[in-house]
Structures are given as structure tokens and as C-alpha cells.
KESESE-48880 format. One line per 5 residues: number of its first residue (from 1); for each residue x, y, z of C-alpha. Coordinates in Angstrom, 1 decimal, padded with zeros to 4 digits. Each point is the difference from the previous one (the first is absolute). Layout:
<lumros>
NUM	X,Y,Z  ...
</lumros>
This chain:
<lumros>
1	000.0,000.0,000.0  002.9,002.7,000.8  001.6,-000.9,-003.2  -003.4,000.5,-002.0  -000.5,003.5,001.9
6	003.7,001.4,-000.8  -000.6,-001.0,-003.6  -003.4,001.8,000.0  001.1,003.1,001.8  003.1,000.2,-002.4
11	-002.4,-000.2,-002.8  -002.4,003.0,001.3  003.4,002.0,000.4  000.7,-000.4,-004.0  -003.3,001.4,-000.5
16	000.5,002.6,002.4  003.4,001.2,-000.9  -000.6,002.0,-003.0  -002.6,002.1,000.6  -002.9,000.4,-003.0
21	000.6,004.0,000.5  003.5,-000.3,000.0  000.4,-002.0,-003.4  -002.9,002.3,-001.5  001.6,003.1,000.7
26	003.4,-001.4,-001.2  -001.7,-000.3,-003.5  -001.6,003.1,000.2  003.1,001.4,000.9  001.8,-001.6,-003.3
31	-003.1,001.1,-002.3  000.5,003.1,001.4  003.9,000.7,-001.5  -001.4,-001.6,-002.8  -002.6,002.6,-000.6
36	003.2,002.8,000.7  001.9,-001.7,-002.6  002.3,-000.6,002.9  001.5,-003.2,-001.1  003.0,-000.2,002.1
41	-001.9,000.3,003.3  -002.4,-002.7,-001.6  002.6,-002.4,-000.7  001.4,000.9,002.8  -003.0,-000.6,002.8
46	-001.5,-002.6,-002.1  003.3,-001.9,000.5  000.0,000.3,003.8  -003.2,-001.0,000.1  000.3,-003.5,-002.2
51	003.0,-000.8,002.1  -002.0,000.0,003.4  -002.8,-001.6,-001.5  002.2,-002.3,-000.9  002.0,-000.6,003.3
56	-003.2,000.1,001.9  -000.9,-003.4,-002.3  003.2,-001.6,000.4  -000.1,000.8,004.0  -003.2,-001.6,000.5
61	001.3,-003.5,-000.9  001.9,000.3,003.4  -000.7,000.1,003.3  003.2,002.6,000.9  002.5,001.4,-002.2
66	003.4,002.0,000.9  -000.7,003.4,001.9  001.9,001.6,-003.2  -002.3,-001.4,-002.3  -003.0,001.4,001.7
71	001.8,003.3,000.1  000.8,000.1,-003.4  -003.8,-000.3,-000.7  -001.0,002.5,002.9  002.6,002.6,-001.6
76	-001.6,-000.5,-003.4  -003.4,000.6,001.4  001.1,003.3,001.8  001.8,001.2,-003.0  -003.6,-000.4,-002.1
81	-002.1,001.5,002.3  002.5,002.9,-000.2  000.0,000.2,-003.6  -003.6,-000.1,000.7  -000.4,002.6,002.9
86	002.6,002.2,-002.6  002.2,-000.3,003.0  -002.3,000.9,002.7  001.8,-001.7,002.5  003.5,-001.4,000.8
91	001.0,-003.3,001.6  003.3,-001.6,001.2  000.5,-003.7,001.2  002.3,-000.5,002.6  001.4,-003.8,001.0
96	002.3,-000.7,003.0  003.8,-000.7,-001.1  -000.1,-003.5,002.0  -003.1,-001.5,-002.1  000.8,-002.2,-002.7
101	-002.7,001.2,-002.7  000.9,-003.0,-002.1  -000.2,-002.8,003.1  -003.1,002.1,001.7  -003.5,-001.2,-001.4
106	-003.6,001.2,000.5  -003.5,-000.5,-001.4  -000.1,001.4,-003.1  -001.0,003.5,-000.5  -001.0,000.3,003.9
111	001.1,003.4,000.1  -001.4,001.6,-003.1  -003.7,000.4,001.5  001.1,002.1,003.2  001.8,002.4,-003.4
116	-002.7,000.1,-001.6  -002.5,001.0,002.5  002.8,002.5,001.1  -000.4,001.8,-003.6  -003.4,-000.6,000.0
121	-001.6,000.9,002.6  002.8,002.2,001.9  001.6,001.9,-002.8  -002.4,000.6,-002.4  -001.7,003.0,001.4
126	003.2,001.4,001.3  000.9,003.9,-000.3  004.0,-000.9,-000.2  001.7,-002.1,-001.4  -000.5,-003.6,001.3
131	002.5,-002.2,001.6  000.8,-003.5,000.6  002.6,-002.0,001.7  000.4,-003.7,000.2  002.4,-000.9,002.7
136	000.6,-003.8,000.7  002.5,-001.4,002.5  000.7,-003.1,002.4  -000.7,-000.6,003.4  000.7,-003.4,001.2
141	-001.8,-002.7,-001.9  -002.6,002.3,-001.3  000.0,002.4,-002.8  -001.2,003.3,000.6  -001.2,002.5,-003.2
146	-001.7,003.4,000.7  -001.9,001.7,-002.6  000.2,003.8,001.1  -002.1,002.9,-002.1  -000.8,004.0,000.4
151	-003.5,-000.6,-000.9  -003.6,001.3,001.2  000.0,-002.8,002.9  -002.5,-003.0,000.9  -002.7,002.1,001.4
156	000.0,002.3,-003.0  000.2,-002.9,-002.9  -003.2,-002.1,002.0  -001.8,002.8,-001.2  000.7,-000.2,-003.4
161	000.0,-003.4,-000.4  -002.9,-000.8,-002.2  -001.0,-002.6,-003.0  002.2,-002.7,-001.1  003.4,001.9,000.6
166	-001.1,-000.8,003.9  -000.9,-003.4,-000.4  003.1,-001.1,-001.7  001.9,001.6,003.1  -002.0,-001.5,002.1
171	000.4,-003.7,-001.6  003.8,000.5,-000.2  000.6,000.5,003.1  -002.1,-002.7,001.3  001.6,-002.2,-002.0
176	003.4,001.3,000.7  -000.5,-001.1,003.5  -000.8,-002.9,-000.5  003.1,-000.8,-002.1  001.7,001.2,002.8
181	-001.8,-002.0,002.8  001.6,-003.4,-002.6  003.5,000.8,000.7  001.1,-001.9,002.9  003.6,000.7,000.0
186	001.6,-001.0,004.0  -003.9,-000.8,001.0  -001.0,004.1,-000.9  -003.0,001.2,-002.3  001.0,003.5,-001.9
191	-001.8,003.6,001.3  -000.7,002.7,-001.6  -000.4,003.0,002.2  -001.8,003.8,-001.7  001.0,003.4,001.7
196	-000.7,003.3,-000.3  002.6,002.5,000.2  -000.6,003.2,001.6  002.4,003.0,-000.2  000.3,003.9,001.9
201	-003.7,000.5,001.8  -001.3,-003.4,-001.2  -000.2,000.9,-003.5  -000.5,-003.4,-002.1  003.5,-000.5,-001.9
206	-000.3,-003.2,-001.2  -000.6,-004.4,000.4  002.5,-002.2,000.6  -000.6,-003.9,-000.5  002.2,-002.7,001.8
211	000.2,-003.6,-001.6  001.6,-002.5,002.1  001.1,-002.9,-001.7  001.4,-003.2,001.5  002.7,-001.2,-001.5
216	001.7,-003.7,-000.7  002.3,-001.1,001.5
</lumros>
């Protein structure tokens, strides 16, 4: 029975992954050079996005791949959305010297929903420039990644969460926890733990999203 369950929870988190609004966008985004007679930007976004399709395909066959791989496809995501956003927003990925990216695996793509709900939902009504910053480091047997943005803040995005854009979020993350709750690396079940970051008189300055991740020994 917990084998048929892992399979059937890895199966809703294919389906879950790429987000209908996401891929429609990303061709709207290509016809939309196309109608400039922008060709190079075209090409350009139109090959990003075929390449993580593509990975996203090839990643689902597994049940964890190399943290480098899934990096590679989180970096080709960000760098879509801001081709997309016309660079709205900026974004750095940060990994601990001492973690072996090539030795270090994780569930496919587990990162990429926090992101996305990041640009989403925090960035997208922002005044400034938006910000994000993916930090990921080791701490004993368990991997820790933080997903840090400037963005409106929970409260603020609950509000405006509305139609099918919510309901994908909400299905993600449910189904990002329970991919989590299936790793059992030294007898522990992942967490994922939401914040909101306040800054100078309790203005709202941003979320920050903590995955931990056990890892094999």
C-alpha cells in the first residue's frame, strides 16, 4: 500500500508541476515577439521553455535526481519568467561550499512551486523591483533550502488569490507535503515551514519558506 501511494502522489506532482497558467503564458509570451517581429527574443524564450518542458519529462521518470540537475531546471524557469516579467524582478541561488550538488538528491522540481507562488502571488503587484533569493545549506543529516522574496506578504496575497491561479497553489502545496512527509531519511519526514517578514514599524517586507529535507545517508 505505501508503495502504491508514493507512486500515486509522485504522479499528481507531474501534473502539478507545470502550471496550466504558467505554460499558457509562456506561449503567449513567444506569440507575442512573434507579433513584434522580435525573433531573437522568440528563439530565444521559446528555447528555454522546450528545454524545461523537456527536463520536467525526463525528471518525472525518477523518483530523485542530483540537486544540480533540479537547479539547472529551477534557474531556467527564473530566467523565463524574467524574460516574461521584462525583468521585473531579480533572483540569486545561493548553495553551501560543503554540499556536493552532484552526490546531493531531492524530489524532482520540489522547490520550483514555493518560486512560483513567490512571483506570483508576492511580486506581481509590487511597486519596486521584486527580489528573490534561494539559499540552501546543510545542517546535519538534513538539508535546509530557504526561499526568501520582497513581495506583498501572505496576508496581502490571500486576498487576491482568486480562480484557478489559487487552486493550483493550493494543490501544490498540498502535494508538496506530502512528498515531503515520503522521505524518511534517519527515521525523519521533510517540513516545510511559511513566514512572514516584517521590517521598521511592522511594515510587511516579504515571505520566507523553509524546506527541510532529510537526507541519505
Amino acid at each position: 500500500l505505501g508503495d502504491v501511494y508514493k507512486r500515486q502522489v509522485e504522479r499528481q506532482a507531474l501534473r502539478s508541476q507545470m502550471n496550466p497558467h504558467f505554460i499558457f503564458n509562456a506561449l503567449n509570451a513567444i506569440q507575442g515577439y512573434i507579433a513584434q517581429g522580435d525573433k531573437l527574443a522568440a528563439n530565444r524564450f521559446l528555447s528555454r521553455f522546450s528545454k524545461l518542458i523537456r527536463s520536467a519529462l525526463q525528471h518525472s521518470r525518477v523518483t530523485k535526481i542530483p540537486l544540480e540537475d533540479d537547479l539547472s531546471s529551477l534557474k531556467n524557469y527564473l530566467e523565463l519568467e524574467q524574460m516574461r516579467f521584462k525583468g521585473g524582478f531579480d533572483f540569486q541561488i545561493n548553495v553551501a561550499d560543503e554540499i556536493d550538488k552532484t552526490e546531493v538528491t531531492i524530489p524532482s522540481m520540489l522547490i520550483q512551486p514555493f518560486v512560483e507562488n513567490a512571483i506570483v502571488h508576492g511580486l506581481t503587484n509590487l511597486n519596486s523591483k521584486g527580489k528573490i533569493d534561494i539559499d540552501i545549506k546543510q545542517k546535519n543529516a538534513t538539508l535546509l533550502i530557504t526561499i526568501t522574496d520582497n513581495g506583498i506578504g501572505i496576508e496581502a496575497s490571500k486576498k487576491q488569490k482568486v480562480g484557478i491561479a489559487s487552486s493550483h497553489e493550493s494543490v501544490g502545496m498540498t502535494i508538496t507535503k506530502r512528498r515531503l512527509e515520503m522521505l524518511s531519511g534517519n527515521g525523519e519526514t521533510g517540513n516545510i515551514e511559511v513566514q512572514g517578514l516584517k521590517g521598521q514599524f511592522g511594515k510587511v517586507v516579504g515571505t520566507k519558506v523553509t524546506l527541510q529535507i532529510p537526507l541519505e545517508e
